[in-house]
C-alpha positions as CSV (number, residue, x, y, z in Angstrom):
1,X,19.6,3.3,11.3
2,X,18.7,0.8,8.6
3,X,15.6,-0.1,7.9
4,X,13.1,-2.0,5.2
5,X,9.4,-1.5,4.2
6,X,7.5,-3.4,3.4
7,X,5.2,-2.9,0.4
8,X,2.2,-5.1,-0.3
9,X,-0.7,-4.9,-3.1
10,X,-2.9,-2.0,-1.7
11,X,-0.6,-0.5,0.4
12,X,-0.4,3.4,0.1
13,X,1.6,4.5,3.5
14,X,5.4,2.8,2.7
15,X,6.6,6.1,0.9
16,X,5.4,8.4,4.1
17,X,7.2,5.7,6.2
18,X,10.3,5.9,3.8
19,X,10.3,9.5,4.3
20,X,9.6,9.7,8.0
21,X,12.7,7.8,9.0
22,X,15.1,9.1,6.8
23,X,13.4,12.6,8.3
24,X,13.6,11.8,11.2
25,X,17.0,10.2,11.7
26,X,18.4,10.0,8.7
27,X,17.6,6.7,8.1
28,X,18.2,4.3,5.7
29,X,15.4,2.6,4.1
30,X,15.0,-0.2,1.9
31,X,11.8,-0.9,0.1
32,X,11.0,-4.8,0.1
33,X,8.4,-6.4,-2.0
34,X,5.9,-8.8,0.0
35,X,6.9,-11.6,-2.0
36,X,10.6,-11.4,-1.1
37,X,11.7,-14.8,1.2
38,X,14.8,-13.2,2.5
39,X,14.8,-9.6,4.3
40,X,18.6,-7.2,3.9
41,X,20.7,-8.2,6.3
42,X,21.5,-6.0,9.7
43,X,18.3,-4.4,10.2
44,X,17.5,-2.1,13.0
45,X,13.8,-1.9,12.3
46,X,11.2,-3.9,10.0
47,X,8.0,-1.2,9.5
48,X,4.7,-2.8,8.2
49,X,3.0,0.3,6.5
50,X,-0.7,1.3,6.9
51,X,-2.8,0.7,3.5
52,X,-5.6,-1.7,1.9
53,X,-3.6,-4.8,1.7
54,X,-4.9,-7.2,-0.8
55,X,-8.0,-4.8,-0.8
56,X,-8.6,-5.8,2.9
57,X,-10.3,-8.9,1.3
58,X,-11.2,-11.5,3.4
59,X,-10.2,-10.0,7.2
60,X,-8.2,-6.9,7.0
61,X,-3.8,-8.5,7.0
62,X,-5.5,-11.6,6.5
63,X,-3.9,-12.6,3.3
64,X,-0.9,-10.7,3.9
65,X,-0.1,-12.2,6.9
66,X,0.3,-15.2,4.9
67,X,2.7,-13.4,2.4
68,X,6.1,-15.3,1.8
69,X,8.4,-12.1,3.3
70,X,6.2,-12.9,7.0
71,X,8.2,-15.5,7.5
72,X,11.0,-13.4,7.1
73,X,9.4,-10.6,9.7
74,X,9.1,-13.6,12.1
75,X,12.7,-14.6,12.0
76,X,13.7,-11.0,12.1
77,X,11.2,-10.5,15.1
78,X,12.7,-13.7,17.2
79,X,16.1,-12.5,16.8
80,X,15.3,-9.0,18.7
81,X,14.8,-6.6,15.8
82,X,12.5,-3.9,15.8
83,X,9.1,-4.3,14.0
84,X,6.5,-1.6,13.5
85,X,3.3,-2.3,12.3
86,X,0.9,0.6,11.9
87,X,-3.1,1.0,10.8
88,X,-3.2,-1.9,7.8
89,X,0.1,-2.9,9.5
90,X,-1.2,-3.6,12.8
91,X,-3.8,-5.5,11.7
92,X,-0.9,-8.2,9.7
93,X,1.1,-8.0,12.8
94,X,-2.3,-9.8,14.6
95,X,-3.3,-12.1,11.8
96,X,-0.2,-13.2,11.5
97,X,0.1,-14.1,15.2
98,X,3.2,-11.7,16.5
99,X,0.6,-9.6,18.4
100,X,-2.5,-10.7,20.7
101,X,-5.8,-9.4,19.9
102,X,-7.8,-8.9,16.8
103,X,-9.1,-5.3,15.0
104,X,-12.9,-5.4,13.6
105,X,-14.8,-3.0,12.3
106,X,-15.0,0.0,14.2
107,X,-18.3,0.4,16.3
108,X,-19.7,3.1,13.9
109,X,-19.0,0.8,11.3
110,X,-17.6,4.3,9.6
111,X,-14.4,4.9,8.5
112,X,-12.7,7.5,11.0
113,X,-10.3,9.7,9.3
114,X,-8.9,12.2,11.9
115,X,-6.4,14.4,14.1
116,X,-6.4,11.8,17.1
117,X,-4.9,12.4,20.9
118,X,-3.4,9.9,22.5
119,X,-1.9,9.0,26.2
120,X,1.6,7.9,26.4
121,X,1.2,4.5,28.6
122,X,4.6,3.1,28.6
123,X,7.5,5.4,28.5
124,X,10.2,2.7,28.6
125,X,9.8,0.6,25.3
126,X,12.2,0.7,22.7
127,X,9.5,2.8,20.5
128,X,8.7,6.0,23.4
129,X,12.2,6.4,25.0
130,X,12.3,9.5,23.5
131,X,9.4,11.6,24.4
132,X,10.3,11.6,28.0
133,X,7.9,13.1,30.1
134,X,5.7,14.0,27.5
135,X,2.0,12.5,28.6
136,X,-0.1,13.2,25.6
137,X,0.6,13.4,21.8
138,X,-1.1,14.1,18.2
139,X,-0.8,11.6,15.0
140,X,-3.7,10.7,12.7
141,X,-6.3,8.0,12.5
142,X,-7.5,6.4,9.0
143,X,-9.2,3.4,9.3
144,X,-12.3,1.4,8.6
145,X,-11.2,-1.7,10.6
146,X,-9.5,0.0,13.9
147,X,-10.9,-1.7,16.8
148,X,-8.8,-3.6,18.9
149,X,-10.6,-6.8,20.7
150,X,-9.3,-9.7,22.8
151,X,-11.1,-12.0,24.9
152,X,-10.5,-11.4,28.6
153,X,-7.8,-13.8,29.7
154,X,-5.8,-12.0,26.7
155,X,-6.7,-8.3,27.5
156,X,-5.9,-9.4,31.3
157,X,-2.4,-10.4,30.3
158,X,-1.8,-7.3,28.4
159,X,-2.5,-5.0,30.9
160,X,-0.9,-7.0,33.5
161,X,2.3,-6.9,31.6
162,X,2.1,-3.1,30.9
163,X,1.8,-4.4,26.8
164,X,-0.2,-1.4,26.2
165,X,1.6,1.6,24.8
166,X,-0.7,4.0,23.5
167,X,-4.6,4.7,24.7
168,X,-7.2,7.0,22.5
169,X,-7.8,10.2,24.7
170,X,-11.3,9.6,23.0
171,X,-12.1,6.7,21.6
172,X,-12.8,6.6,17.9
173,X,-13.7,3.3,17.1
174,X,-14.9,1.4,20.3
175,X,-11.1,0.0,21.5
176,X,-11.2,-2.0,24.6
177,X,-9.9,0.2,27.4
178,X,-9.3,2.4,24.5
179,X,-6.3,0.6,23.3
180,X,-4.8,2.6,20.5
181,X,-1.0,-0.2,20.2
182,X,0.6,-2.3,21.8
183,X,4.0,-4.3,22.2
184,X,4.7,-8.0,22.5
185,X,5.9,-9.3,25.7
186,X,9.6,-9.1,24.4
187,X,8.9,-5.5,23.7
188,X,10.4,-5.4,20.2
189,X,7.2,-5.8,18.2
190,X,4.8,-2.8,18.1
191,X,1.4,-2.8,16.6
192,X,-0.9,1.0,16.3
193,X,-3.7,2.2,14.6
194,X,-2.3,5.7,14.3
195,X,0.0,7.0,11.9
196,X,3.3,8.2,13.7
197,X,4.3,8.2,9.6
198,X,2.0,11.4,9.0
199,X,3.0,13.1,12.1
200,X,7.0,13.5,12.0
201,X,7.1,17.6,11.2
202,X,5.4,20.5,12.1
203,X,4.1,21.0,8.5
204,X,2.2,17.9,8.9
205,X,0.0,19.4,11.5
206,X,2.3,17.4,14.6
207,X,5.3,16.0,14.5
208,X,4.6,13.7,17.4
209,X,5.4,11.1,15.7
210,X,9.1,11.8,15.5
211,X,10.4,10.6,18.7
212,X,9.5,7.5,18.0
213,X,12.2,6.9,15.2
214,X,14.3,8.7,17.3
215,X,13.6,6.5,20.4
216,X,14.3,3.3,17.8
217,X,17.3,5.0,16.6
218,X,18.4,5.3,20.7
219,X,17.7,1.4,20.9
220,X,20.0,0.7,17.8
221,X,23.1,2.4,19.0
222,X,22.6,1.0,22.3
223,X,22.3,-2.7,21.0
């Protein structure tokens, strides 16, 4: 599987998503800088790393979401490829309009830095073909900024089009119906708070996080 980074000022997850795909499957990863216009050419999978962005200035992925390589993402994301945003990424993905929805400030209005449990909710994207039955898994949750909001015409719609692919177990930071990501409606754009990056071996604590580059990796050779 090939895949880029991307790396933007303040963001401190791309080397733990280097390293979990080529863990995971062997994967090979370029690093792009955000203000690169072009991306590498035959990409299986874009990942938008977690991090502090621009210092979160403004609205957290605000300004990056305006960062030239974006453009590139969208491109990418039109043409079918796979895009992972997580945490800080998840946040560009929605500022930059590829996901519905919004994340504010957590309800606490702490940061929540934590083992986290989550409910599998769609088995069948590109991203969780590879946990098969499994119902429940582990990753981490770091954020300040990590809860997911959408008016209710927009939250209808992504319910009603089984958009929601992960759920907190508990909820740490006041989620609607305790979304913890989502997909688009093409299902090749994924957007989560938790880090599937600091969960891909046992050493780690969980290595939950795994099957989801191997479930991208299964999407890849079938395409």
């Amino acid at each position: 599987m090939k895949a880029a980074v991307l790396v933007f000022p303040g963001s401190n997850c791309d080397r733990d998503c280097k390293t979990a795909v080529e863990t995971s499957v062997n994967g090979k990863v370029e690093m792009v800088w955000h203000q690169e216009t072009e991306l590498p050419s035959g990409l299986d999978l874009i990942v938008i790393p977690g991090g502090f962005s621009y210092g979160d200035y403004l609205r957290c992925g605000a300004m990056a979401s305006q960062s030239p390589v974006m453009a590139a993402v969208k491109r990418e994301a039109e043409r079918g490829v796979s895009v992972l945003g997580i945490c800080n990424g998840f946040q560009i993905l929605c500022e930059s309009g590829l996901l519905p929805g919004a994340l504010l400030r957590n309800s606490g209005l702490k940061y929540v830095c934590k083992p986290i449990e989550l409910t599998i909710e769609n088995r069948t994207t590109r991203f969780t073909n590879a946990y098969g039955n499994k119902q429940t898994v582990w990753m981490t949750q770091g954020n300040g900024d990590g809860n997911f909001f959408a008016d209710a015409d927009t939250l209808k719609a992504i319910e009603d089009n089984d958009q929601v692919v992960f759920r907190y177990v508990e909820n740490p930071n006041g989620s609607m119906n305790n979304i913890a990501g989502i997909i688009n409606k093409a299902g090749n754009v994924l957007g989560m708070m938790p880090h599937p990056d600091r969960a891909f071996e046992d050493a780690l604590g969980s290595a939950d996080g795994a099957p989801m580059f191997k479930s991208l990796l299964k999407a890849a050779v079938a395409a």
